[in-house]
N, C-alpha and C positions, 0 to 999 in steps of 0.2 A: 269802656266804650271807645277811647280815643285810640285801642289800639285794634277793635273791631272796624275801626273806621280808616285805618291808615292804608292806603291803595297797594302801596309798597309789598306792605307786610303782606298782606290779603296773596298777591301775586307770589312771594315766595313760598306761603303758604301751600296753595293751589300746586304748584311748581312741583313740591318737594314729594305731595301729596300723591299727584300723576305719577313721581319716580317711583314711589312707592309701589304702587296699584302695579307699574311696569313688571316692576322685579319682580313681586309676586307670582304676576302668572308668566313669566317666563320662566321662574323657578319651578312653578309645577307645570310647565309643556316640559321642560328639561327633564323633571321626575320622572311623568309620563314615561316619555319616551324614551328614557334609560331604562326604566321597567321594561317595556316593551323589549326592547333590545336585548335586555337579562333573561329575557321568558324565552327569546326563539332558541328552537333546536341547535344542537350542534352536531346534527347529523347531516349527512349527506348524501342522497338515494344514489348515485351517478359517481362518485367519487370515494375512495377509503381514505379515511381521516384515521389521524394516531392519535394513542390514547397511553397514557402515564399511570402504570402501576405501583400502586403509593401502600397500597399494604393485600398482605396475603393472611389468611389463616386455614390451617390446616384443621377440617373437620373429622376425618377420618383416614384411615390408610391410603385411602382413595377418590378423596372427594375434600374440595379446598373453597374457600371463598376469598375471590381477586375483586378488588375496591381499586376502580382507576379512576383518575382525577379527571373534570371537565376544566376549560380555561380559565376560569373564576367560583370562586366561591357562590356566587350566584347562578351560575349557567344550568341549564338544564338540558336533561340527552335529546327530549321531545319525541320520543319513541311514545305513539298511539296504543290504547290500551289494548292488549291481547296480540299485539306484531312481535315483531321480532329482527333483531341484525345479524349481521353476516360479519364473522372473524376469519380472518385471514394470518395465518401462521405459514409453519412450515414442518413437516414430520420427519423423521430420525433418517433418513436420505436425503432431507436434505429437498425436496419437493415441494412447491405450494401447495396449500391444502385452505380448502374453504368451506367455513359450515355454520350455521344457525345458530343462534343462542339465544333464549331470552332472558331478559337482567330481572332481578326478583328486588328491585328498587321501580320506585316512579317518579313525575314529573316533579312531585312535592320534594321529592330528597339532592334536594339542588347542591351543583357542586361535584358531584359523581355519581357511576353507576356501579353496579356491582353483579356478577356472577359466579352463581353455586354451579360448579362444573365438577363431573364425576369422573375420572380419569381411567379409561381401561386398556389393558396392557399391550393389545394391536390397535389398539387407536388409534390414527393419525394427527388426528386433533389432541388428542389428550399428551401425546408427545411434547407436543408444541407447550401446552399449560404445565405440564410436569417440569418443563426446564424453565418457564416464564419465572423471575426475578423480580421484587420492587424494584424501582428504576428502569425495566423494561416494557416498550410501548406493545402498542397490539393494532391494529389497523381493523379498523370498523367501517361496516358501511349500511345504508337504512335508511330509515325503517325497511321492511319488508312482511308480506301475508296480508291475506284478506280478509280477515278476521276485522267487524268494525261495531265500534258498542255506542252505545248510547245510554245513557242512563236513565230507567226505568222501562225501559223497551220491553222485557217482559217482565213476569212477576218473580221467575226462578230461573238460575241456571243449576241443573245436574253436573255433577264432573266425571267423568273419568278417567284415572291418570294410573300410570304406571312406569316406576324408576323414574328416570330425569325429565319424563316428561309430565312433573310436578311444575316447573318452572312458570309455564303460561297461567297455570289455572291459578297458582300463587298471585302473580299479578295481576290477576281479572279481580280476585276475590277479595285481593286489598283494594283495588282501587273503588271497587264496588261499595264494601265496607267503612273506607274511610270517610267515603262521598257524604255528607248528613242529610244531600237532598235524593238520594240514592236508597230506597226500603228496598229492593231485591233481594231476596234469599238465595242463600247457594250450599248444595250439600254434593260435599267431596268424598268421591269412595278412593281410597290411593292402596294402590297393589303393588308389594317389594318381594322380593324373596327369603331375606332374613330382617330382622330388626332391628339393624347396623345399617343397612340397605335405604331406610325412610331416609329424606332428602327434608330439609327445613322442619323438620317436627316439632322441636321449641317452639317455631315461628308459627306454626298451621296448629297447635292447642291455644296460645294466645288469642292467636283470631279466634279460637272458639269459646274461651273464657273469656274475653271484652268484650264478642256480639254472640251470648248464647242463644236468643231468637231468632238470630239471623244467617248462623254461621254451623258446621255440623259436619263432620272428618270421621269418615270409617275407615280403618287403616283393615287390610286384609294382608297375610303373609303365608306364603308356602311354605316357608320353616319357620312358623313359630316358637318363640322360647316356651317353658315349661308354664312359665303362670304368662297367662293371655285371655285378654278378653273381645279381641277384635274376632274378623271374618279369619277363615284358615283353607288353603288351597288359593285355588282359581275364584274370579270373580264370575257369581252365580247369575242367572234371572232372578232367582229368590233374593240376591242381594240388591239387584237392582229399583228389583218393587217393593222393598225394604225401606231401602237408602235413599235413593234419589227420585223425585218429586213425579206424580204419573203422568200419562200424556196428552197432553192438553196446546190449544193454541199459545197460551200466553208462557210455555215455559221451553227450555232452550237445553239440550245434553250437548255436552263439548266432551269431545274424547283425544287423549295426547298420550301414545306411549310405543312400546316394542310393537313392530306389524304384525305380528302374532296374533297380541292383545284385541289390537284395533280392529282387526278381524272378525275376532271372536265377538268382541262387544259391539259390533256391527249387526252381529246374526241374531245376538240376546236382543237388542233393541227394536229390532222387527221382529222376532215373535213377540215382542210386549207390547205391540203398536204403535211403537214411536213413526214419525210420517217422517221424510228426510229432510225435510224442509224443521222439524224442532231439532235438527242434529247437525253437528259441526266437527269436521277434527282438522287438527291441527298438522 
């Protein structure tokens, strides 16, 4: 009792108590707002920023995956779901050369980005990646495209994709996927020419064996190998009303590939009555 009663003590008490309470929440604004700090983009719409190529893997004869580093371990690209950035290189004269990409990582995979890039032989661009180095930067600039989601906005997206323009739909579909307050289905028809040609495939059966209600990849190819169970040729109307979801207000076809393609799959979508307003390309 005598030492609940001593004024002194009481007051040091109190004192120590305050410093206490202080720290505390100056320690979590300080959290706060170090998170926040760690969460914004490291892009730059207005300006190209460098980026640090920290490892390469070669997928096939022609087609590699470059993993460049952000500032910190923490940092994130902040490239909005379904856009895309602008790389800037330089091709085999020696030229600037500038052209789109989308990275088949997202916000969650902090610390870097990464892109599947298919390298062909008059490229400009792909000059540029064929001599790019671990150790060597790349200059980026972004977001970019109009492309804007929101999650649950409709009930389905359709895909259609064709060679590297797999890349967007990959990243719609994970983020989609990943989201757990996100029920949206999406069913991807992707069209190559050989089956060396398919771009993320490892990655695009996964998504379909961890969300098989929700996730759904018909690979079509013009030269099919001998045992095949996918679509073969050109991507049909019959495949389309097959595959991908019918036309309806609440569902959305996104189309990303050679202008041939996107053509074609333009004219199949209007005989099938898609309205332009459920259609998007990229």
């Amino acid at each position: 009792m005598e030492f609940l009663q001593n004024p002194k003590i009481e007051i040091v008490s109190i004192a120590v108590a305050v410093v206490a309470v202080a720290v505390a929440v100056g320690t979590t604004y300080y959290l706060n707002i170090s998170k926040k700090k760690s969460k914004k983009g490291c892009l730059d719409s207005e300006q190209f920023k460098e980026f640090k190529l920290v490892e390469r893997i070669q997928l096939s004869h022609n087609v590699a995956k470059f993993k460049f580093a952000l500032p910190t371990p923490t940092s994130v690209l902040g490239l909005p779901i379904g856009q895309h950035i602008s790389c800037r290189g330089k091709d085999a004269l020696g030229e600037e050369v500038i052209k789109p990409y989308t990275p088949t990582t997202l916000d969650s995979d902090v610390g870097y980005f990464e892109l599947v890039i298919k390298m062909y032989p008059q490229g400009r661009m792909s000059h540029f990646f064929r001599e790019l180095r671990v150790g060597d930067y790349m200059s980026v600039k972004g977001p970019k495209g109009r492309f804007k989601y929101q999650p649950g906005e409709v009930k389905a997206f359709g895909m259609l994709a064709g060679g590297s323009g797999i890349t967007p739909m990959f990243q719609v579909a994970r983020a989609i996927l990943e989201n757990p307050k996100d029920k949206t289905n999406v069913h991807l028809i992707y069209a190559n020419v050989t089956y060396e040609d398919i771009l993320l495939k490892e990655e695009l059966d996964s998504l379909a064996s961890n969300y098989p209600g929700r996730f759904k990849v018909y690979y079509v190819l013009n030269q099919p190998p001998e045992e095949w169970n996918g679509g073969v040729g050109f991507v049909s109307k019959e495949m389309i009303q097959e595959h991908l979801p019918a036309p309806a207000s609440d569902i959305r076809i996104l189309r990303c590939g050679p202008p041939p393609m996107n053509k074609a799959m333009a004219a199949h979508l209007e005989a099938l009555g898609y309205a332009p307003e459920m259609q998007f390309q990229f």
